[in-house]
N, C-alpha and C positions, 0 to 999 in steps of 0.2 A: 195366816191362811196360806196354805200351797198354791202356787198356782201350776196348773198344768204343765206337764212340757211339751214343746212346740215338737208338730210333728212335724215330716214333710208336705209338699205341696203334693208331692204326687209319689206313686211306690219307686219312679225311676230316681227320683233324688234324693230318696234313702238309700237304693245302690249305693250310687254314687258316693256319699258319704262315706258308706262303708268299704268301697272299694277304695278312700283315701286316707282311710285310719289304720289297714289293714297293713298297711306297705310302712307307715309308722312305729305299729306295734312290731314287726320283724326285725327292723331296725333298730331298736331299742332291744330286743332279743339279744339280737348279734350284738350290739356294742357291751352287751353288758357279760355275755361270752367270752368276748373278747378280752375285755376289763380282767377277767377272772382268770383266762388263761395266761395275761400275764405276772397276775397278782401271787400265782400259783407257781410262775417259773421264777420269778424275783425272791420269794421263798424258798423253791427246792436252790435258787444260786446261793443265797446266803445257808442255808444247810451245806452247800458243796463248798461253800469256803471255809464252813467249822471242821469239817472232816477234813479238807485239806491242808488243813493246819496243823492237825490232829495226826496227819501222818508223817507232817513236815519234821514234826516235834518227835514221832515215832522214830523216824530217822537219822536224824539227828542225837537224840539220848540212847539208840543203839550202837552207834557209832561212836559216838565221844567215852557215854559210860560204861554199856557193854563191850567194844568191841567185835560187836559182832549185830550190825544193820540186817533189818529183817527186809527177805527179798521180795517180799508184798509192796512193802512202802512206798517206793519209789514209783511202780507202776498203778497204785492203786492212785497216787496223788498227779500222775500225768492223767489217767483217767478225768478224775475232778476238775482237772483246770479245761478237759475238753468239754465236758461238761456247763459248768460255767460258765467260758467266755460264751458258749454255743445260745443258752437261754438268756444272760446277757443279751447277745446280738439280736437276737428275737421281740426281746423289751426292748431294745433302743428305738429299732424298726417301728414299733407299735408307739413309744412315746417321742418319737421325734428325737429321740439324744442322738441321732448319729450326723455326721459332720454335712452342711448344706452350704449352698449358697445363695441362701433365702435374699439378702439385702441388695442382688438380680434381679430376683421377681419381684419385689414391691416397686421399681420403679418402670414397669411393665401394664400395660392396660389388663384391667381385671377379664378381658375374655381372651386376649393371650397368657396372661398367668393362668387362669383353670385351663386351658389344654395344657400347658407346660407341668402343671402341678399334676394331672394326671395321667399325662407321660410317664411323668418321672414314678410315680408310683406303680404302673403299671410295669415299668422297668425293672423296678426292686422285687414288684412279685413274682416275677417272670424266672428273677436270676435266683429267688428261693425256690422254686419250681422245679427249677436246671437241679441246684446244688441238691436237692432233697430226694429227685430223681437218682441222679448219679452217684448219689453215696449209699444210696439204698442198694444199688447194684453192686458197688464195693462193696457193701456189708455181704450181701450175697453170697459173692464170690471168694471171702473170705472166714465164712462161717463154721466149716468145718472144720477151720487151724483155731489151734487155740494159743490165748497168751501163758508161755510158760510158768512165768511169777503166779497169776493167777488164779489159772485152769478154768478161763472162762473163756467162752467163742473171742476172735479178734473181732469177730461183727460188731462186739459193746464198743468200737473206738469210733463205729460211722456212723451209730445210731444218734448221735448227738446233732449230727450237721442236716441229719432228716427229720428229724423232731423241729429242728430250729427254723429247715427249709418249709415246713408244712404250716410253720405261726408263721413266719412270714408273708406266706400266701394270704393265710386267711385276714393279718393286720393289715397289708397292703388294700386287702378288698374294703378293709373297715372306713380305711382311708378314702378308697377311690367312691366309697357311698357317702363321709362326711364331706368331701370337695363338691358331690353334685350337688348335697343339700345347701349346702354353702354356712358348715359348720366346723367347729373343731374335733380333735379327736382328744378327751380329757385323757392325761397317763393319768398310768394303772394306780401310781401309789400315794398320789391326793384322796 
């Protein structure tokens, strides 16, 4: 037999309810956005290391066998590695790989570690903030020259550090919502 489900006592504590599930469900939105943005840059890196490889090898067997190195290669494969480290830098940020000195804070009382841990995050989005700002200006400022080898805007060499400064914002925030709930933030590629 079903039994009923329990309503509220009154209509303000169905609000309530749902004014506390609501803030849950966005949160699980955004992490899982999140998750995806990086699952998605972990992949375009590993596609930028096949092709960087791809041109490493281009240039090299033009060189050795041909004699004659194709003038793409080189600048297509500095490309890539800016690429790369850039969405790299971005998943680390997001899964905690980058270098800390965590074994500080656990000897730390738990309501000075959360302000320090959300210091510290607020710091790292700040400085993606800065870096994504200002490269975006460089791109700007540089978009009407083009790379010779290539014949494509020099903008494509900033757009990497802007993309990477704009994940970092938004994983930093990811962060600064899993510290208040007083949870972890799972990487992207579990």
């Amino acid at each position: 037999m079903l039994s009923p489900s329990p309503t509220p006592a009154s209509p303000a504590e169905g609000v309530r309810a749902d004014a506390l599930e609501a803030p849950a469900v966005h949160a699980n939105f955004y992490t899982r956005l999140c998750a995806t943005l990086a699952r998605t840059c972990l992949g375009l890196g590993v596609l930028g290391l096949v092709l960087l490889v791809v041109a490493v090898l281009t240039q090299v067997f033009g060189r050795y066998v041909l004699n004659d190195t194709p003038t793409w290669a080189e600048s297509i494969a500095m490309l890539l590695v800016l690429y790369v480290t850039m969405f790299g830098t971005a998943v680390g940020v997001r899964d905690a790989g980058h270098i800390g000195l965590e074994s500080l804070l656990v000897l730390l009382p738990d309501a000075v570690r959360t302000k320090i841990e959300l210091l510290i995050h607020v710091l790292v989005g700040s400085f993606g903030a800065i870096m994504a700002y200002n490269c975006a200006l460089l791109a700007l400022s540089v978009a009407d020259y083009k790379l010779p080898t290539l014949g494509i805007s020099e903008g494509w060499r900033y757009l990497p550090p802007v993309i990477a400064g704009v994940l970092i914002v938004l994983f930093s925030i990811e962060h600064l919502i899993a510290v208040l709930k007083g949870t972890e933030v799972e990487p992207a590629w579990h």
